[in-house]
TORTI-474883 format. One record per residue (C-alpha): residue in three letters; residue number from 1; z, x, y. Coordinates in nm, 2 decimals. Example, Ala and Ser with C-alpha at 12.3 -4.5 7.8 and 13.67 -1.06 7.14 Angstrom:
2
R,resn,resi,c3,c1,c2
R,ALA,1,0.78,1.23,-0.45
R,SER,2,0.71,1.37,-0.11
END
This chain:
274
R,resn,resi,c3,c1,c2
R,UNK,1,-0.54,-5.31,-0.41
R,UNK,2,-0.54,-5.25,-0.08
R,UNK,3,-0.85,-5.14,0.11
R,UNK,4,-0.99,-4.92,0.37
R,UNK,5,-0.86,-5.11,0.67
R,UNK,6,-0.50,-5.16,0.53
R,UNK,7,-0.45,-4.83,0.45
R,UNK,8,-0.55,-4.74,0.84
R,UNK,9,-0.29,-4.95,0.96
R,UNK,10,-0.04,-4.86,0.73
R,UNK,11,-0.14,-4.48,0.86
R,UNK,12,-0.13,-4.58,1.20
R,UNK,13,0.20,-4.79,1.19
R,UNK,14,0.36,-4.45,1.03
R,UNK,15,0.21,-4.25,1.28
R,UNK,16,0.39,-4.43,1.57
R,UNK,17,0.72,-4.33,1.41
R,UNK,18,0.67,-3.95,1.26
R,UNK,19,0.39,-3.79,1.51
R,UNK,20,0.55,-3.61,1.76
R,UNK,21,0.92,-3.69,1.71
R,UNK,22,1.22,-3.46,1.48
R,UNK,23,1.22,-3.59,1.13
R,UNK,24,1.64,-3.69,1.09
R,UNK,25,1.65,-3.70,0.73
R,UNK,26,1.38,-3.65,0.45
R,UNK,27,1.44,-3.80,0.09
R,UNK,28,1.17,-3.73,-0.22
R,UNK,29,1.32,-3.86,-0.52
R,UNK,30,1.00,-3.87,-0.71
R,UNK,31,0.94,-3.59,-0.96
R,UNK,32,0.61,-3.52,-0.84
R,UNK,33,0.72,-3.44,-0.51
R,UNK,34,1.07,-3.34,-0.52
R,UNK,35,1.07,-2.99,-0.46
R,UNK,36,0.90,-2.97,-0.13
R,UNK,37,1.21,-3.20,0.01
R,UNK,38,1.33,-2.87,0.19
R,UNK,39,1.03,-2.72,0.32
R,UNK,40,0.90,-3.05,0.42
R,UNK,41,1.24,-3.14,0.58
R,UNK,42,1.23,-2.87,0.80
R,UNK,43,0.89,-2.96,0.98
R,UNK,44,0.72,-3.17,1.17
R,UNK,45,0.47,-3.47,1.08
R,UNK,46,0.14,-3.34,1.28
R,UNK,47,-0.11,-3.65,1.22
R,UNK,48,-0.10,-3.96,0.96
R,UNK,49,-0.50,-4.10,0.90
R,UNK,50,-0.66,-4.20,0.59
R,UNK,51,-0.97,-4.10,0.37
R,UNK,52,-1.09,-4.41,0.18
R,UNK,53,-0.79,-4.61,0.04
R,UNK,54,-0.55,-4.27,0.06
R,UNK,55,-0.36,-4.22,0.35
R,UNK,56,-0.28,-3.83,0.43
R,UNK,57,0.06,-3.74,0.64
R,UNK,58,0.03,-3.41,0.76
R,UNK,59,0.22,-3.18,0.84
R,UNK,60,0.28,-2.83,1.14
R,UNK,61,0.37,-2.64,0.84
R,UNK,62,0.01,-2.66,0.69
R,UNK,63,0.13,-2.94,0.38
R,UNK,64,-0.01,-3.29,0.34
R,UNK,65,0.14,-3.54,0.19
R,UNK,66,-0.13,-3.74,0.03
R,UNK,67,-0.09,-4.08,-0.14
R,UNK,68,-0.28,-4.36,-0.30
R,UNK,69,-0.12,-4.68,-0.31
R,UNK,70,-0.35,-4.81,-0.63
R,UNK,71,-0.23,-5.18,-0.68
R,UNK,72,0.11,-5.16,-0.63
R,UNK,73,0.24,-4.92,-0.34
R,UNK,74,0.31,-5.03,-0.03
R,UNK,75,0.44,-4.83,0.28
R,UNK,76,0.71,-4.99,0.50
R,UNK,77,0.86,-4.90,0.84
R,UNK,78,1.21,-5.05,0.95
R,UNK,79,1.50,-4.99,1.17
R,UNK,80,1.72,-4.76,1.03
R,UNK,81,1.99,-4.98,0.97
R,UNK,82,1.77,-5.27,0.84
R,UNK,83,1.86,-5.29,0.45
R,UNK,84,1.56,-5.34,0.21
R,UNK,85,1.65,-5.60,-0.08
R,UNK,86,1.36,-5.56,-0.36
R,UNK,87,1.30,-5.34,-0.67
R,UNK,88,1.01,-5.14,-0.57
R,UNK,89,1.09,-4.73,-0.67
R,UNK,90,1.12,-4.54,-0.37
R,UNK,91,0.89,-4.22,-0.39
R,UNK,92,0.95,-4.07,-0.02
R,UNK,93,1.16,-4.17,0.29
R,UNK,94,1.14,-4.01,0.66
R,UNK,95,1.37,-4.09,0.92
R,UNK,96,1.27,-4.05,1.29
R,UNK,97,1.33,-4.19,1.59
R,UNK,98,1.54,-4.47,1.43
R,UNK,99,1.36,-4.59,1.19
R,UNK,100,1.26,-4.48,0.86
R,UNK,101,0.95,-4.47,0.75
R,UNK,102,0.90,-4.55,0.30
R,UNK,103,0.68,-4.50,0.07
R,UNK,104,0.73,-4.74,-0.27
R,UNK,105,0.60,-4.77,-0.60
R,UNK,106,0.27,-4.58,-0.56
R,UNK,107,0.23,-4.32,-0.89
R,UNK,108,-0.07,-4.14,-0.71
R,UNK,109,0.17,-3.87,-0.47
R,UNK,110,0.10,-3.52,-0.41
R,UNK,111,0.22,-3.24,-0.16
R,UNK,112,-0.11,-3.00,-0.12
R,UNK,113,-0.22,-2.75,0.17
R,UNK,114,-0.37,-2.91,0.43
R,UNK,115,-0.68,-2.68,0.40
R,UNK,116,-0.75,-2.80,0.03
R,UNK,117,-0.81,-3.20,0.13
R,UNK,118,-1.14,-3.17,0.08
R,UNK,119,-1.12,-3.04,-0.27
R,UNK,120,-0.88,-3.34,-0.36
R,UNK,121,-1.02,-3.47,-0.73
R,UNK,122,-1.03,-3.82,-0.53
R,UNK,123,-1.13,-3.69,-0.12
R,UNK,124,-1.43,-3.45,-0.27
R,UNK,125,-1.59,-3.75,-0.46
R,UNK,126,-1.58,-3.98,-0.15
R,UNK,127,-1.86,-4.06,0.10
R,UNK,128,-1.83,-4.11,0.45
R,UNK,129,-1.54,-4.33,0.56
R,UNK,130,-1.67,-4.68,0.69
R,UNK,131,-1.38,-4.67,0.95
R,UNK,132,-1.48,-4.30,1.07
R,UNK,133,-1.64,-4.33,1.43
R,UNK,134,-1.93,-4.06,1.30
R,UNK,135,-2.00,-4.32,1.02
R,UNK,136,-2.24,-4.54,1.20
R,UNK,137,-2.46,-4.84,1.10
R,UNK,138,-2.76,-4.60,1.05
R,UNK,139,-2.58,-4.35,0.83
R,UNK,140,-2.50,-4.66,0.58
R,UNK,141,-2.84,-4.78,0.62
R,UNK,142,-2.98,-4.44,0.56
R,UNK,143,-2.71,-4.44,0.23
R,UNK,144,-2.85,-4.75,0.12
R,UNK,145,-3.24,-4.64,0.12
R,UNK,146,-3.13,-4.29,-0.08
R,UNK,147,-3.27,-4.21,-0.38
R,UNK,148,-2.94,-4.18,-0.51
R,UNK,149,-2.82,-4.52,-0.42
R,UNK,150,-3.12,-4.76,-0.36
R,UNK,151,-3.11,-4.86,-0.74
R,UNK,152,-2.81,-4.99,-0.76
R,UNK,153,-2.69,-5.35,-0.77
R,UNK,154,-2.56,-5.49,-0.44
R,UNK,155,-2.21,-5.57,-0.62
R,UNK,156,-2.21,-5.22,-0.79
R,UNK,157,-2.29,-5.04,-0.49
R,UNK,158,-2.03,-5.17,-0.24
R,UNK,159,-1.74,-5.06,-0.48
R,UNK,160,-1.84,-4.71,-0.52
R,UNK,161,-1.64,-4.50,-0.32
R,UNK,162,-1.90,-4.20,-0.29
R,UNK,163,-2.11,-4.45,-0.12
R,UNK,164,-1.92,-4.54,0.12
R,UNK,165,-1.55,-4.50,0.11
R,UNK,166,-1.30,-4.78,0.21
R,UNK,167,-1.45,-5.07,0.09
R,UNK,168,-1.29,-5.26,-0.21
R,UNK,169,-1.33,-5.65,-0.36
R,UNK,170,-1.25,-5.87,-0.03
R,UNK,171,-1.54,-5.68,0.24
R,UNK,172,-1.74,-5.67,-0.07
R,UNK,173,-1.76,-6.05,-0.07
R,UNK,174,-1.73,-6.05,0.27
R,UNK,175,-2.02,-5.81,0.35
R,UNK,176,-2.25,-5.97,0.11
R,UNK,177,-2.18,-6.29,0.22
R,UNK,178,-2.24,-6.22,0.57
R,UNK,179,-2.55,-6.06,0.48
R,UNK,180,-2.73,-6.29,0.27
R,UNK,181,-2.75,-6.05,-0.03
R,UNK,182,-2.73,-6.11,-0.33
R,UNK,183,-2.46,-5.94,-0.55
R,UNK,184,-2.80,-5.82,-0.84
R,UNK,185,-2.96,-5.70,-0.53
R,UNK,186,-3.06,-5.37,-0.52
R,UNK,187,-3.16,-5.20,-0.19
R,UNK,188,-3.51,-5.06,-0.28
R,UNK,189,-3.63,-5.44,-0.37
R,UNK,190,-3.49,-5.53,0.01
R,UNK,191,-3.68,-5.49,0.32
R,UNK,192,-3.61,-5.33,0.64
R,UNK,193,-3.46,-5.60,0.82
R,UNK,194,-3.24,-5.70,0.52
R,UNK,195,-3.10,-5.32,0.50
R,UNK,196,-3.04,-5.31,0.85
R,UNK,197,-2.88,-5.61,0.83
R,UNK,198,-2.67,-5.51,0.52
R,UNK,199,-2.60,-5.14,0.72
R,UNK,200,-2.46,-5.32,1.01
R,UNK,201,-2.29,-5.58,0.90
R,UNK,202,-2.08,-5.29,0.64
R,UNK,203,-1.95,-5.13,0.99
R,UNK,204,-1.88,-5.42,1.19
R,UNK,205,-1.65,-5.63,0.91
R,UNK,206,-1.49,-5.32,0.82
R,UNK,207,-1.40,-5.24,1.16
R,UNK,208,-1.35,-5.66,1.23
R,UNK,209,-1.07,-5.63,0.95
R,UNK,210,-0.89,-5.36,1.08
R,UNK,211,-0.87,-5.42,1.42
R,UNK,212,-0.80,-5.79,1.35
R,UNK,213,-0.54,-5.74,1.05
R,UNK,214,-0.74,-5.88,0.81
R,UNK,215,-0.96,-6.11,0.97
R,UNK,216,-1.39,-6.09,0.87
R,UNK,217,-1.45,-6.41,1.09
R,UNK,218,-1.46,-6.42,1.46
R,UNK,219,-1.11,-6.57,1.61
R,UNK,220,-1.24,-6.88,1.65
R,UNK,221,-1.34,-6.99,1.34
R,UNK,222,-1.06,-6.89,1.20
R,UNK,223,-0.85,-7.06,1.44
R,UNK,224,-1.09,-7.35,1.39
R,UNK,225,-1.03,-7.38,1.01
R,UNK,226,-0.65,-7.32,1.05
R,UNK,227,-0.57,-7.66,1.25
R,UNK,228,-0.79,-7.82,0.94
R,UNK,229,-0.49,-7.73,0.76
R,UNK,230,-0.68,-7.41,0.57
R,UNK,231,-0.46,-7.14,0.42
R,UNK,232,-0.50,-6.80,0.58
R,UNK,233,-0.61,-6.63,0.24
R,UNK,234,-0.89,-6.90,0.30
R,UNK,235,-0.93,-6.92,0.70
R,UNK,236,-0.94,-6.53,0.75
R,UNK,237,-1.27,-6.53,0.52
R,UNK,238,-1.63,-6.64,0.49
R,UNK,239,-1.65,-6.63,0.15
R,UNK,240,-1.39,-6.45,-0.03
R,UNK,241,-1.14,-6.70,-0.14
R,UNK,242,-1.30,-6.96,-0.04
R,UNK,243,-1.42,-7.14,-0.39
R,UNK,244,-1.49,-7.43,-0.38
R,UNK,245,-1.50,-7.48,-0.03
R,UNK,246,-1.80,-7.46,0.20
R,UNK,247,-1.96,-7.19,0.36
R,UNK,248,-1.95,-7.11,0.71
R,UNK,249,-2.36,-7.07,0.72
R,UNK,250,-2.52,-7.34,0.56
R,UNK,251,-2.21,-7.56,0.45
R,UNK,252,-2.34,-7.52,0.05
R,UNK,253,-2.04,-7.49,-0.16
R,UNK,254,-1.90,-7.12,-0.18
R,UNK,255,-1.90,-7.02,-0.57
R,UNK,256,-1.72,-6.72,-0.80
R,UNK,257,-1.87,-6.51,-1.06
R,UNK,258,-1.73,-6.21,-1.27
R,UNK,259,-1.87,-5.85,-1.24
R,UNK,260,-1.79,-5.63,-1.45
R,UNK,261,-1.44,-5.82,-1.49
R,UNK,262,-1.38,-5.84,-1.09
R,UNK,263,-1.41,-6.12,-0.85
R,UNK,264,-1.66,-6.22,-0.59
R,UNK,265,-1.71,-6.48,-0.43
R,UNK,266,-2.02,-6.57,-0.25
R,UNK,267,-2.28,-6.83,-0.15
R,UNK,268,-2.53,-6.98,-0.38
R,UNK,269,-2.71,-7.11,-0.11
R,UNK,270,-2.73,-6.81,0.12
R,UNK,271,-2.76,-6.49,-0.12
R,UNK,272,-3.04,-6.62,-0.36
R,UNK,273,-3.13,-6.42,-0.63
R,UNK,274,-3.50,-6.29,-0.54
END
């Protein structure tokens, strides 16, 4: 599924092509959706962000477009006159400026008034965005020590989306790795240092990834472990999908377990169990 920093650059790649210019055509073939295609045809697309892992196109006509792309949707922008050969369902298509902007296979698709996000079943159960500039290292640190949070396993806590939204299985890995927590952690056994650590290191990975397209390592490692002949789904990481290879840190062997029937990958060596 895709995560917090995919869905911003999917919203940000549509943006380009919808904010600010006519839309030429409008197509909603899926049921949900289908009988806004006049009203929505007739305006114009105001701003495209994200909230979490749903992205939100809205519009001068006070509508919103919101999606979730779950495991299998995908947005897609191409030149108008490129021709897309696969057998994803089309569920919405804009063209502007060109190019034509898709959305495919995604089941989660809704047309509400923009002044009603916020009471979205999914947007009024998230916390604060980890790519949202007023969602600093402090607020997730301060998240963390809370009552209502402090209890909970490391590997519980990082995919709970009224925590902190955005995050999903790869920063998971990634932030624990980088962190040196362990995934049975729980905040309230953790001291200051380690919190602050964990707090800092959620915001800066998050942001690494999307401004990188993917990347949780600095540039040069990554480059480094690509002329060793490493895959990017390897190179890209620290930890996550890196089995069996070895860890950036200390060079122990990176290791998966199961948690609660998903993936993570981590460090045996660096995230000891306390």
């Amino acid at each position: 599924m895709p995560e917090g920093p995919e869905i911003r650059r999917a919203a940000d790649k549509v943006a380009r092509r919808l904010v600010g210019g006519a839309l030429t055509s409008i197509k909603l073939p899926y049921p949900p959706i289908s009988e806004f295609d006049g009203v929505l045809g007739e305006a114009s697309v105001e701003s495209v962000t994200s909230r979490g892992k749903a992205l939100l196109m809205r519009f001068d006509n006070g509508l919103t477009l919101y999606s979730h792309s779950q495991l299998y949707g995908r947005w897609t922008v191409n030149r108008i006159s490129t021709k897309v050969r696969w057998n994803r369902s089309l569920r919405a298509e804009f063209v502007s400026k060109g190019h034509a902007v898709r959305l495919w296979s995604a089941t989660d698709v809704e047309v509400i008034p923009t002044k009603d996000e916020e009471a979205h079943p999914y947007i009024a159960k998230l916390g604060p965005d980890v790519l949202d500039e007023t969602t600093s290292p402090d607020v997730i640190k301060s998240r963390l020590e809370s009552p209502r949070f402090n209890g909970r396993s490391a590997a519980s806590l990082m995919l709970d989306q009224s925590f902190v939204a955005g995050l999903g299985n790869y920063l998971r890995s990634e932030i624990l790795h980088q962190a040196g927590v362990h995934p049975k952690a729980r905040p309230k056994d953790l001291d200051v240092e380690s919190t602050t650590n964990w707090g800092s290191l959620t915001k800066a990975i998050s942001i690494r990834s999307y401004e990188s397209n993917g990347l949780t390592v600095s540039d040069e490692l990554a480059g480094r472990r690509k002329d060793m002949g490493e895959r990017r789904r390897s190179y890209r990481h620290s930890a996550f999908c890196r089995v069996g290879r070895d860890c950036h840190i200390c060079g122990a062997t990176i290791i998966r377990i199961r948690v609660s029937g998903r993936r993570l990958d981590m460090c045996p060596e660096c995230q000891v169990e306390s």
